[in-house]
C-alpha positions in Angstrom: 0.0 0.0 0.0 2.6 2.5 0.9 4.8 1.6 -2.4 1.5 2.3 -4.6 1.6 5.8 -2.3 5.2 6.4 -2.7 5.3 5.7 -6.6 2.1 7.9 -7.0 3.2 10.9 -5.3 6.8 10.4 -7.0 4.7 10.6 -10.5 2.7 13.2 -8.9 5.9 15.3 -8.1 8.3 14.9 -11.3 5.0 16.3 -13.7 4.5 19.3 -11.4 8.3 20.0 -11.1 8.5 19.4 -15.0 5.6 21.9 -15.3 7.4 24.7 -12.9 10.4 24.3 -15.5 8.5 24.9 -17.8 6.9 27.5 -16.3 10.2 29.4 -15.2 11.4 29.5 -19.1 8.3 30.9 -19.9 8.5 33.5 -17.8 11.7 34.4 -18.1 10.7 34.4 -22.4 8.1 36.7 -21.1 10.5 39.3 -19.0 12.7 39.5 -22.4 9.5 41.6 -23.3 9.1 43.4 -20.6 6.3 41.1 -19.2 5.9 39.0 -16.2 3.2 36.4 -14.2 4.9 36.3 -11.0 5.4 40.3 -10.6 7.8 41.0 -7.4 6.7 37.8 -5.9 9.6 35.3 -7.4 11.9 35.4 -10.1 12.1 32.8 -12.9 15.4 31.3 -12.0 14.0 31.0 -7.8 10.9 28.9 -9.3 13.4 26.5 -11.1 15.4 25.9 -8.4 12.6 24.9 -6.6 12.2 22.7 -9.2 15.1 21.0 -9.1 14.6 20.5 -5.1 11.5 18.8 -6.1 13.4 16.9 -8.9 15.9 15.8 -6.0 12.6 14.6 -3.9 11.4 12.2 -7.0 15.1 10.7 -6.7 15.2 10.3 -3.5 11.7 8.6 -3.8 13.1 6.4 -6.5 16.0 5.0 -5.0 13.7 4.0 -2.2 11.6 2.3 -3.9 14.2 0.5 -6.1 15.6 -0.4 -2.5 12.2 -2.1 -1.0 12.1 -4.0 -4.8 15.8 -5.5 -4.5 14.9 -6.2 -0.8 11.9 -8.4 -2.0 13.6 -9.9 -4.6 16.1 -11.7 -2.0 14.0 -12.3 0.6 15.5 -9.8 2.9 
């Protein structure tokens, strides 16, 4: 039950950290022209490094669960 959880969120995570890459180019396309979404609030390149600290979560999630599958897999 808690695997299914783990792997879930893990999915869950990567797309939305994929999604605030995404979004940080965009913006930062955007301020080339003089716009922005995020106004004063945060800057493009602060939204993809919180990206890449999610990115660091799904890997961490990963390796854990590749961890619990090897454990299985010799009866330990």
């Amino acid at each position: 039950m808690i695997s299914k959880l783990t792997s879930v969120l893990s999915r869950i995570l990567f797309v939305g950290c994929f999604l605030m890459a995404a979004f940080a180019v965009w913006e930062r396309v955007l301020n080339l022209f003089g716009f922005t979404v995020l106004g004063e609030a945060y800057s493009s390149s602060r939204v993809l490094e919180f990206s890449g600290v999610g990115v660091l979560f799904v890997i961490a999630l990963q390796l854990r669960e590749l961890k619990e599958i090897e454990k299985r897999m010799h009866g330990g």
